[in-house]
C-alpha positions in Angstrom: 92.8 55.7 -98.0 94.5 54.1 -95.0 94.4 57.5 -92.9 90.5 57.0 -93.7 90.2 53.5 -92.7 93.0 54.1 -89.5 89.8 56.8 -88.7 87.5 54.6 -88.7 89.0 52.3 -86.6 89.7 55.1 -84.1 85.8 56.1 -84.4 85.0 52.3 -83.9 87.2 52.1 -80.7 85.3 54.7 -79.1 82.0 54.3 -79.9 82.5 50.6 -78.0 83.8 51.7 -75.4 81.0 54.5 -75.2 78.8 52.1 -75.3 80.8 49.6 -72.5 80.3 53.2 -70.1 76.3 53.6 -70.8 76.2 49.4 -69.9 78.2 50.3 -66.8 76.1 53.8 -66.3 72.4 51.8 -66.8 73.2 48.3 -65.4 75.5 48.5 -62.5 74.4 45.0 -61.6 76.6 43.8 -65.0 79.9 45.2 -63.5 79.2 43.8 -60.5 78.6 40.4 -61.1 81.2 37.9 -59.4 84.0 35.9 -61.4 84.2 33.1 -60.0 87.4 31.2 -59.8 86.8 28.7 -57.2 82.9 27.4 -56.6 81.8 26.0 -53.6 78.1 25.8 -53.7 75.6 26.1 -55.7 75.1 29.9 -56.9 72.7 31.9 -58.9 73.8 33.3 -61.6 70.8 35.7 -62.6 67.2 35.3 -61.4 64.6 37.1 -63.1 61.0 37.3 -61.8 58.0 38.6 -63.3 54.9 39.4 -61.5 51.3 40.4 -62.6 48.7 42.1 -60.2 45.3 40.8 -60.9 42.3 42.9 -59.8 41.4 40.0 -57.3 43.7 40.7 -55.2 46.1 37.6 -56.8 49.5 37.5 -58.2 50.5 35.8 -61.2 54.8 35.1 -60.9 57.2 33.9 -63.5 60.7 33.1 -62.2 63.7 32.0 -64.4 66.6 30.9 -62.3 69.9 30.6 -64.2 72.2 28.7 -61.0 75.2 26.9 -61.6 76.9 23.8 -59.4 80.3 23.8 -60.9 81.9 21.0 -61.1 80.7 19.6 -57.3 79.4 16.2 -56.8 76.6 14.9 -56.0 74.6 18.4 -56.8 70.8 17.1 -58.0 69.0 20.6 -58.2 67.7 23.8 -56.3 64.6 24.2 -53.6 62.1 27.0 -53.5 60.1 28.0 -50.4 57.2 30.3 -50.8 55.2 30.9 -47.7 50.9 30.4 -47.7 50.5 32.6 -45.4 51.5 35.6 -43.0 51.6 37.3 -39.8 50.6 41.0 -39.5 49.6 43.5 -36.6 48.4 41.8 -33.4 49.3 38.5 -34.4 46.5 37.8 -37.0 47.8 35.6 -39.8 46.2 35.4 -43.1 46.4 32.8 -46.1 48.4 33.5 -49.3 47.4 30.2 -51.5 49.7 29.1 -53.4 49.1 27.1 -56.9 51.8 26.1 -58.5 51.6 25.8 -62.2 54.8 24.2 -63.8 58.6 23.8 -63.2 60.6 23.2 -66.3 63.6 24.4 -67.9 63.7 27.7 -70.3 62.8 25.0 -72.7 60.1 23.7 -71.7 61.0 20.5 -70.5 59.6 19.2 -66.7 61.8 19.0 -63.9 60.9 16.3 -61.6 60.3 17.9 -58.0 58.4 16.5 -54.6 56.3 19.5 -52.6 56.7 19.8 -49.0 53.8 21.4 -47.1 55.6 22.7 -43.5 55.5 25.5 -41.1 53.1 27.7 -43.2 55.0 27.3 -46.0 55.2 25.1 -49.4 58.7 23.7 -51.0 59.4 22.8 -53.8 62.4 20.3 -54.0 63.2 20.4 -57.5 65.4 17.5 -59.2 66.0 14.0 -59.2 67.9 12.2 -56.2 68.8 9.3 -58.1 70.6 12.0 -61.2 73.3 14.5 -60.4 73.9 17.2 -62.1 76.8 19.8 -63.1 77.3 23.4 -64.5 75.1 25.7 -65.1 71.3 25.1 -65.0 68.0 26.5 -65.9 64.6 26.6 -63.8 61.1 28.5 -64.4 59.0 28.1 -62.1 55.5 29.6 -62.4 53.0 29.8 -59.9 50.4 32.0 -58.4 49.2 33.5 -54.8 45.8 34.6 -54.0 45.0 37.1 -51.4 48.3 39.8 -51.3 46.8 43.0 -51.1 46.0 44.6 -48.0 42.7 47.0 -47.5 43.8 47.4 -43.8 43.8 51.3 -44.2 40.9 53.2 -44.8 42.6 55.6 -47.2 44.9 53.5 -49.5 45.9 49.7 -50.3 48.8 48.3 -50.4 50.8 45.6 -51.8 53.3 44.8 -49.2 55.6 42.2 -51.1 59.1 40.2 -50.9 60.3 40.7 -54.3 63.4 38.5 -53.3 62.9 36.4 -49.9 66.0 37.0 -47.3 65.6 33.6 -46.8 67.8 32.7 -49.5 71.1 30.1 -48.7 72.4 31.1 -52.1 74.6 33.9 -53.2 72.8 35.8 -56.0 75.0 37.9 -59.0 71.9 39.5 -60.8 68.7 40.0 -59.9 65.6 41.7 -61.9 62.0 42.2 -61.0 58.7 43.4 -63.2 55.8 44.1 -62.0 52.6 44.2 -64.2 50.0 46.4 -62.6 46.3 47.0 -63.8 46.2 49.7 -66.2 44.5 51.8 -63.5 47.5 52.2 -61.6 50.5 54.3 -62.8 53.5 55.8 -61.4 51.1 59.6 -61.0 48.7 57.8 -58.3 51.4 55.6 -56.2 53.8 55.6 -53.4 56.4 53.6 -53.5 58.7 52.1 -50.3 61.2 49.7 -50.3 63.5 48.0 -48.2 67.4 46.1 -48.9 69.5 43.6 -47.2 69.5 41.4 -44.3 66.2 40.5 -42.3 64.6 43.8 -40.7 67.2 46.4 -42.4 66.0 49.3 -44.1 68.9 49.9 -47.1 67.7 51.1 -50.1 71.7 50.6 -51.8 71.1 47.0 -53.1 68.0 47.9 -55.3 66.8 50.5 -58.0 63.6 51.0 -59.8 62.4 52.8 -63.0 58.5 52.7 -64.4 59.7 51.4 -68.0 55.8 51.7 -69.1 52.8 53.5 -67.3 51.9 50.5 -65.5 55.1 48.4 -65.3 57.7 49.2 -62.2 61.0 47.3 -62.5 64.1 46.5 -60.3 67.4 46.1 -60.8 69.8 44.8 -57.9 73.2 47.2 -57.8 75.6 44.3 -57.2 75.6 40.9 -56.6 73.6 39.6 -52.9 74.8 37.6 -50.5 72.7 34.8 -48.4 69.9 35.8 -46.4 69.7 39.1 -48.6 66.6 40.3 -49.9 64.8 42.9 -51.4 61.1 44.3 -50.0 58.5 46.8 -51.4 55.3 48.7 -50.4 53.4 50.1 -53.0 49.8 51.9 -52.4 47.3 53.0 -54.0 44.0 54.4 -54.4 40.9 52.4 -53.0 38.8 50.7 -55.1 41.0 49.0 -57.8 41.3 46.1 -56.5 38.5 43.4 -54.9 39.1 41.2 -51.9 39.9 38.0 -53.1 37.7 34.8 -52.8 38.6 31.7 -51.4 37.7 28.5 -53.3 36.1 26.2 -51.8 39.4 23.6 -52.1 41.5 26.3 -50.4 39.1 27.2 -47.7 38.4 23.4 -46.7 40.7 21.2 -48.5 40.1 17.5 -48.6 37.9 17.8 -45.2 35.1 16.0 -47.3 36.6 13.6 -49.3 36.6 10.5 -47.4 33.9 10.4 -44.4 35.1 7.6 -42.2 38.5 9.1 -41.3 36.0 11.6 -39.3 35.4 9.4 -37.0 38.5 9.9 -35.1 37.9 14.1 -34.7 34.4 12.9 -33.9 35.6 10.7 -31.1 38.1 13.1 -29.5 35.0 15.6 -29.6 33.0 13.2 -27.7 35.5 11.9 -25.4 36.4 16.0 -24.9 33.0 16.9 -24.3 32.7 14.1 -21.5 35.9 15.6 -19.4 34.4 19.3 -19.7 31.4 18.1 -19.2 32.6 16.6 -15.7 35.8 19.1 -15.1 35.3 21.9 -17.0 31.7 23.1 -16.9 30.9 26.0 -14.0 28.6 25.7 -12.1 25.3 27.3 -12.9 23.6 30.0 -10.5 19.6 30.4 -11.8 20.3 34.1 -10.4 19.3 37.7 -12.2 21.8 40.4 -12.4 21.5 43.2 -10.0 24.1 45.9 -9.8 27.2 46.1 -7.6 28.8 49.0 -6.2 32.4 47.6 -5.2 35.2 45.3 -6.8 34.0 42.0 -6.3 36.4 40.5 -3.9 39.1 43.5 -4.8 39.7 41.7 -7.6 43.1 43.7 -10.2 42.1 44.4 -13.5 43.9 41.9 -14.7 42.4 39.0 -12.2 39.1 40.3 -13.5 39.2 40.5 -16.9 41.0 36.7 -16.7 38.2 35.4 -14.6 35.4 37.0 -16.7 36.0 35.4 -20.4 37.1 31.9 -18.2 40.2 31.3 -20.2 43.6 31.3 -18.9 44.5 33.5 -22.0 45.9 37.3 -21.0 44.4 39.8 -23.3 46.2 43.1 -24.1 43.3 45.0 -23.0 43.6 43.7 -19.6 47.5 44.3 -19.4 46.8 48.0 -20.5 43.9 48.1 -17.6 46.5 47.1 -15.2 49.3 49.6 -16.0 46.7 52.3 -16.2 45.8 50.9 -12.2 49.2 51.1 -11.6 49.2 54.9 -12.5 46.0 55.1 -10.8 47.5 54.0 -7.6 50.0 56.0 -8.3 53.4 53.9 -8.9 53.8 55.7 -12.2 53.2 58.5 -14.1 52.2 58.6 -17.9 53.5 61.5 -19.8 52.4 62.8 -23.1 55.6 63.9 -25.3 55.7 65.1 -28.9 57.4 62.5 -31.3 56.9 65.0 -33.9 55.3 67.1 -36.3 54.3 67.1 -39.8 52.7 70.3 -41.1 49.1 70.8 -38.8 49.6 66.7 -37.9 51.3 66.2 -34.2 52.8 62.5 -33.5 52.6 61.4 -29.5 54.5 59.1 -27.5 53.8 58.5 -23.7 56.9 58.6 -21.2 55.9 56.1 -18.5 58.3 57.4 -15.2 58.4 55.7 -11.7 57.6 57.3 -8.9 58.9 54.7 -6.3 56.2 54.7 -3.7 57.9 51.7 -1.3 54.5 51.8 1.0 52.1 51.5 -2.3 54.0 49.1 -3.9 54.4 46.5 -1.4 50.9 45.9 -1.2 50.8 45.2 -4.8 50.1 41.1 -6.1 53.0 39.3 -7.5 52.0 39.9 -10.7 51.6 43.9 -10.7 54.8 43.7 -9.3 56.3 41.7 -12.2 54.2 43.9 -14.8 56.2 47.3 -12.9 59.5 45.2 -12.9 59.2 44.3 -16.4 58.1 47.8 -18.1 61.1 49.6 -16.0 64.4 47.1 -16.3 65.9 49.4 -18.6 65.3 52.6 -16.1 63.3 54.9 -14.0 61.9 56.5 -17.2 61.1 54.5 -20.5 58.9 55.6 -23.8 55.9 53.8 -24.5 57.3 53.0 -28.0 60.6 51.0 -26.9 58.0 48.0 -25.4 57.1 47.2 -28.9 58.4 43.8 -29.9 59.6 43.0 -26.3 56.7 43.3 -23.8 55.0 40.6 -25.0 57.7 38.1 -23.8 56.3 38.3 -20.7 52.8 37.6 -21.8 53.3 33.7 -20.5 54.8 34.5 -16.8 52.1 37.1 -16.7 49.5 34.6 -17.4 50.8 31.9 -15.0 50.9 34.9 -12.2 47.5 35.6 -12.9 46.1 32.0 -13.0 48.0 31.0 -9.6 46.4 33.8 -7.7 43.2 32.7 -8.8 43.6 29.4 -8.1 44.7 30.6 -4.9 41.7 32.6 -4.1 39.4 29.4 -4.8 38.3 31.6 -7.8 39.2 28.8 -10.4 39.6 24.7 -10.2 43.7 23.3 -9.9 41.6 20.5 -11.5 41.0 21.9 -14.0 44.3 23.6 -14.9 45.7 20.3 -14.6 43.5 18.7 -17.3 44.1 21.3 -19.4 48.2 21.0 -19.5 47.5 17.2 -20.3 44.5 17.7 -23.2 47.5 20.7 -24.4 50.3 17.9 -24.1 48.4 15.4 -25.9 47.6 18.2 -28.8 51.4 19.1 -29.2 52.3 14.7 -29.9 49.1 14.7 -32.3 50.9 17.6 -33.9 54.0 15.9 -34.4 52.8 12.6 -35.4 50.8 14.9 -37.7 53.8 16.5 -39.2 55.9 12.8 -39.0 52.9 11.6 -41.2 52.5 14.7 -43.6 56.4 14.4 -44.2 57.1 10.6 -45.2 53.5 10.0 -46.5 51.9 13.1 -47.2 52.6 12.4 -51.3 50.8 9.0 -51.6 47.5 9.2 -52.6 44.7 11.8 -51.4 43.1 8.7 -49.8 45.4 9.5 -46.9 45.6 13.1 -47.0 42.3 13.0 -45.9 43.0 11.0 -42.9 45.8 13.6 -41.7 43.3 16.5 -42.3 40.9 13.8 -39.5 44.2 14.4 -37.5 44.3 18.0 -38.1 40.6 18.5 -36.8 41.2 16.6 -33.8 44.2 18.3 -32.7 42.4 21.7 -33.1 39.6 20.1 -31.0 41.7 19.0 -28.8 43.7 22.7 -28.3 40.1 24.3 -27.6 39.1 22.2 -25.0 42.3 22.5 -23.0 41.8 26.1 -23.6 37.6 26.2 -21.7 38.9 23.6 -19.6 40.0 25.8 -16.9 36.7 26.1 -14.2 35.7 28.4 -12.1 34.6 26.9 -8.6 31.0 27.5 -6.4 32.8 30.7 -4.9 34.2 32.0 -8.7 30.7 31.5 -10.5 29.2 33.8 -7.6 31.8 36.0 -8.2 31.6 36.0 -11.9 27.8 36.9 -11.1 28.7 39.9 -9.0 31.7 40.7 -11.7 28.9 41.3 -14.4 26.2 43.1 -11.6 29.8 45.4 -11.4 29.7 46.4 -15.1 25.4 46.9 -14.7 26.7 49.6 -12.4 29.2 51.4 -14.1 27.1 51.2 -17.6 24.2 53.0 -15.5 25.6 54.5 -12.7 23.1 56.6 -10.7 23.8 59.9 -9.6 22.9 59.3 -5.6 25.3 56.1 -5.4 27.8 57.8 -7.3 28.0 60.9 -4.6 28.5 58.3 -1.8 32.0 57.4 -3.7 32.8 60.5 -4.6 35.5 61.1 -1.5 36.8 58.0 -2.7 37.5 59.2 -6.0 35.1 56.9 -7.8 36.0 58.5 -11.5 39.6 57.3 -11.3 39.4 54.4 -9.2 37.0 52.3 -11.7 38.4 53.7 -14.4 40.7 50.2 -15.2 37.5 48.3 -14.9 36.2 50.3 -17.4 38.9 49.5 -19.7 38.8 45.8 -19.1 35.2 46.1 -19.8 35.5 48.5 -22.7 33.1 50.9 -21.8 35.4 53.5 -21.3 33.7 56.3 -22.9 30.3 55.3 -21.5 32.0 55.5 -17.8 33.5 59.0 -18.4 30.3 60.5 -20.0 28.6 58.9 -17.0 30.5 60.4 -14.2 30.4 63.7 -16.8 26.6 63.8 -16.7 26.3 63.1 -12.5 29.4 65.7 -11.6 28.6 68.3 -14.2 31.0 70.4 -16.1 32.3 72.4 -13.2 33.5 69.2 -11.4 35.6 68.5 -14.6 36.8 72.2 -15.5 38.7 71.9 -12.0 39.5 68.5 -12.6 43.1 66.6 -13.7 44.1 63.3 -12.5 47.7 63.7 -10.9 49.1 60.4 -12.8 48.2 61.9 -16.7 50.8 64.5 -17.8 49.6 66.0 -20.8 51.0 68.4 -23.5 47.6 70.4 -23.1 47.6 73.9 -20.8 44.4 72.8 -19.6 42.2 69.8 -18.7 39.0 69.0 -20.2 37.4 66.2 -20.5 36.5 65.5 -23.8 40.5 65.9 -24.7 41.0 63.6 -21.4 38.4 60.6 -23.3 40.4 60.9 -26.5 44.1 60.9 -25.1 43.0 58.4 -23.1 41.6 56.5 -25.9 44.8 57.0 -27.8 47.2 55.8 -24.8 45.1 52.6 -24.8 45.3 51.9 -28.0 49.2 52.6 -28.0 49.6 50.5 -24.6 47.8 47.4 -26.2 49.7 47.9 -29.9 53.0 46.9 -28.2 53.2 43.4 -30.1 52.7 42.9 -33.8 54.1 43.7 -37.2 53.3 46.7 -38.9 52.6 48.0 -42.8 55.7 48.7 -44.8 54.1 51.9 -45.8 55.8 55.0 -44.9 59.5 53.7 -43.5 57.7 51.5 -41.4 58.7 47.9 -42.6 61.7 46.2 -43.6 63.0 43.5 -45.7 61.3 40.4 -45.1 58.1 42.0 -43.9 55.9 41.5 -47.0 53.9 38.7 -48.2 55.7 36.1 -51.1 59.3 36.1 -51.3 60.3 33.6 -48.7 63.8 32.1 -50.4 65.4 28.5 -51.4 68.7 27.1 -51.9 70.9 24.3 -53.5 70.4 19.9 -52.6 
C-alpha cells in the first residue's frame, strides 16, 4: 500500500512539472516576467488590451492595466496618451477621434482623471493629486477611435495599428493583445506584418501571434519590454468589408457653433486681414486675353516658375522634380535606371542619379540649382534615388528662401509683401501659444469657454492663410505671370511650323521641365510625337536618361519618365506597413503613457 501511494506521488511530481514545461513552452512571457527586488518607478505588471474592428472603419478597445508603485511616495496614478490623428505619405494627416468611455478599476469603480487635449493627441491623467497611492493598482480604460482603416490601395485595406505605443515611459512584464475582427475576415483571406522594439525597428522577437478562433488574432509579448518599446501590426484584407467611416457632426466642427459672439474676433482678424491684402497683397490686374508664347518668359528655372505661377512662397515637389530633371537636361547629371529587383514577371527600379561635373555649365547655374546639386550629391558623385527619402526634404525651407530671393530680385514679387507676411506668420505662432496657454489651465471649465478658444483657433488659421497669399507679384510679375500661362497655351497646342523653328534647339528636351511643372507631360510628348513623327523618335534617346531598355521608344520613354517623377517627388512621407515596409510606431492608436 505505501509502494502504491510512494507511486503516486512520483506520478504526481511529474505530471506538475509536465505541466510547469507546456506553461514555459506556450507562455514564454510567464518565465520571463521580472522579479523585482528593488522598485524604482512605477511598472506594469501585465497589460491586456482588447480590440474590436467595426465595419465602419472604428475600433472599440478595452485595456486593463495591472501597474504597481511599490512602496514610493508621493505616487497618485498612471497617464495614457492616445493620438487623434496621424501623418501618412506626403505629409497628409488624417483624424482618429477618440471617445473615451470610462476609466475605473477591474471593479468597476471611477478613477478620477483630467483630459489633456495637446499636439494631436488626448491624455488622460488618471488619479487624484491630493491622494497617494501604493502597491499594486488596477485601471480599465475603455475607449473608442473612428476612422483606422486605410483604403489607400486599390487592391486591399489595411489596418495599420500600434498594438502597444513605443511611447511608453514604463517598463512592461506581460503584455496581451485580441483582436475581434468581422466575421468576414479570417486567417485564409489576410496578410499579416508586424513590427517589435524601439521606434522605426523592424524585430519580430518581442511578439507572437496565433488565430485562437476564425476571426480572432492574438499576441503574446516573449519577455518583458523595456521603455519606449512597442509592438506594430499591418493586417490587409480584401476590399469591400469595411465602409469609410463618417464623421459626426461634433467631431467634424466641434463647438464652432455653440456660442456666436466669441466669432466676432475670427471675424475681425478676417476683416482686418482682408484690408492688408487688399492694399499689400492683391496683384495687379491686366484686362489682357491669353495668346501663346514660344520662349521661357524671362528665362525663368522651373522652379522660379512654378513658385511664381500659384503666387505662394510654398515649394511644391513637383517643381523640385522639374528642376533636377533641368538639371539633367542641361546636362550636370545623369539619371540611370538600375534594377532593385525582381519578383517572378514583376521588376523593381531605382534611378542612380551620377554627376558629370561640367565646371563651364554649372557656373551659370542660380544659387538655388546650385544648392539643389550640392544637396542631392554630399554623400558622393553617385547616389540612388531611394537614399533621399526622409532627408531631402530638409532642405525644402533654404530651397524656398533661394527661390523667393531671386524673385524678389528680379522685381517678379513685392519685398513688401514678404515682409507682411513673416509678421501676419509671427503674430499666428503667439495666437497659437496663447491658444495652447489657454487650452492647458482653462480648457476644463465650462464649454462656455471652449468656444471662445475654438474663436481663437479660427483666427489663427485665418491668420496663417493670409500670410501665406500675402506674398505679391509686382506690375512686371503679373505681366509675366500673363506670358507664363500664354507659355503653357503653347506647349498644350503646339503647332507643327513653330515647333520646326526650335527644332535645332532641341525644343523636345528643353521644355520638357516646364512640362512637368505644368503637368502636362504626356500631352507635351504626344505633341512633339504627332509634329516629328515616329522616325524622328525611333532614332531618338536623350543623352541624360540611361535606361535598362536595348532600345528607345517613346512610349516606354513617357512611362519611365512618368515613373522617375513620381519616384523623385515621393522622397518625403511615411509609407504603409504592408509588406516589410513600416516599423514600430508607424500605425494609427497605440501612442503610450507613463507613471505621476
Amino acid at each position: 500500500m505505501v509502494d502504491i501511494l510512494r507511486m503516486n506521488k512520483t506520478r504526481g511530481q511529474g505530471a506538475f512539472l509536465f505541466l510547469i514545461l507546456f506553461l514555459f513552452l506556450i507562455s514564454p512571457s510567464l518565465v520571463f516576467a521580472k522579479e523585482r527586488t528593488y522598485i524604482s518607478d512605477w511598472y506594469i505588471k501585465n497589460f491586456d488590451t482588447v480590440i474590436t474592428l467595426n465595419k465602419d472603419s472604428s475600433v472599440d478597445i478595452v485595456e486593463k492595466i495591472t501597474a504597481d508603485c511599490g512602496d514610493l511616495p508621493n505616487k497618485h496614478g498612471i497617464f495614457r496618451i492616445v493620438p487623434e490623428k496621424i501623418k501618412v505619405k506626403g505629409g497628409k494627416e488624417i483624424k482618429t477621434p477618440v471617445k473615451l468611455i470610462s476609466i475605473t478599476d477591474f471593479s468597476g469603480k471611477p478613477y478620477k482623471y483630467k483630459t489633456i487635449h495637446r499636439n494631436g493627441t488626448i491624455t488622460w491623467k488618471i488619479g487624484d493629486p491630493h491622494k497617494t497611492v501604493h502597491g499594486i493598482n488596477n485601471y480599465l480604460i475603455h475607449y473608442k477611435v473612428g476612422n483606422v482603416i486605410r483604403f489607400e490601395d486599390p487592391s486591399f485595406d489595411e489596418f495599420y495599428w500600434n498594438l502597444l505605443g513605443a511611447f511608453w515611459d514604463l517598463e512592461i512584464d506581460n503584455f496581451h493583445a485580441k483582436l475581434i475582427f468581422p466575421k468576414e475576415i479570417s486567417k485564409e483571406n489576410v496578410k499579416i506584418e508586424y513590427y517589435t522594439g524601439y521606434f522605426g525597428e523592424k524585430r519580430k522577437d518581442l511578439a507572437y501571434y496565433f488565430w485562437s478562433s476564425p476571426n480572432v488574432l492574438e499576441f503574446n509579448s516573449t519577455r518583458g519590454l523595456n521603455k519606449k518599446q512597442g509592438i506594430t501590426i499591418s493586417v490587409t484584407f480584401p476590399k469591400g468589408i469595411f465602409s469609410p467611416y463618417r464623421f459626426s457632426f461634433w467631431e467634424s466642427y466641434g463647438d464652432y457653433f455653440r456660442k456666436y459672439f466669441y466669432f466676432l474676433i475670427p471675424l475681425l482678424v478676417f476683416i482686418v486681414c482682408s484690408y492688408l491684402w487688399w492694399k499689400y497683397g492683391k496683384d495687379p490686374y491686366l484686362e489682357r486675353s491669353i495668346v501663346p508664347v514660344y520662349e521661357v518668359p524671362e528665362n525663368l528655372t522651373p522652379l522660379e516658375m512654378g513658385v511664381l505661377m500659384t503666387g505662394k512662397e510654398a515649394v511644391k515637389k513637383e517643381f523640385i522634380t522639374a528642376e533636377i530633371i533641368n538639371l539633367a537636361v542641361k546636362g550636370v547629371i545623369t539619371i540611370k535606371e538600375i534594377e532593385k529587383g525582381k519578383f517572378l514577371i514583376f521588376h523593381f527600379k531605382d534611378y542612380q542619379l551620377i554627376r558629370n561635373y561640367r565646371s563651364e555649365i554649372e557656373k551659370n547655374l542660380t544659387l538655388t540649382q546650385k544648392f539643389i546639386l550640392e544637396k542631392i550629391f554630399e554623400k558622393g558623385d553617385k547616389i540612388n534615388l531611394s537614399s533621399l527619402k526622409n532627408k531631402f526634404y530638409k532642405n525644402i525651407k533654404t530651397i524656398q528662401k533661394k527661390t523667393r530671393s531671386s524673385l524678389i530680385e528680379k522685381q517678379l514679387i513685392t519685398k513688401k509683401g514678404i515682409s507682411l507676411s513673416k509678421r501676419l506668420r509671427t503674430l499666428g505662432i503667439v495666437l497659437f501659444f496663447i491658444l495652447v496657454l489657454l487650452f492647458n489651465f482653462l480648457g476644463r471649465w465650462i464649454p462656455f469657454f471652449s468656444t471662445a478658444m475654438v474663436s481663437l483657433l479660427l483666427s489663427f488659421i485665418i491668420i496663417f492663410i493670409f500670410s501665406s497669399v500675402m506674398p505679391s507679384r509686382t506690375l512686371k510679375g503679373a505681366e509675366i505671370l500673363w506670358k507664363i500661362k500664354g507659355f503653357k497655351m503653347f506647349m498644350e497646342t503646339v503647332d507643327k511650323d513653330r515647333a520646326k523653328f526650335y527644332e535645332k534647339e532641341n525644343i523636345f528636351e528643353k521644355l520638357l521641365p516646364y512640362a512637368i511643372v505644368f503637368g502636362i507631360t504626356d500631352i507635351w510628348i504626344k505633341r512633339i510625337k504627332q509634329i516629328y513623327g515616329e522616325e524622328y523618335f525611333a532614332a531618338y534617346a536623350p543623352c541624360w536618361y540611361v535606361s535598362t531598355s536595348r532600345s528607345f521608344d517613346v512610349k516606354g520613354f513617357s512611362s519611365s519618365l512618368n515613373a522617375l517623377t513620381s519616384a523623385i517627388a515621393a522622397n518625403v512621407g511615411s509609407r504603409s506597413g504592408t509588406r516589410g515596409a513600416g516599423g514600430v510606431g508607424g500605425g494609427a492608436g497605440g501612442g503610450g503613457g507613463g507613471g505621476w
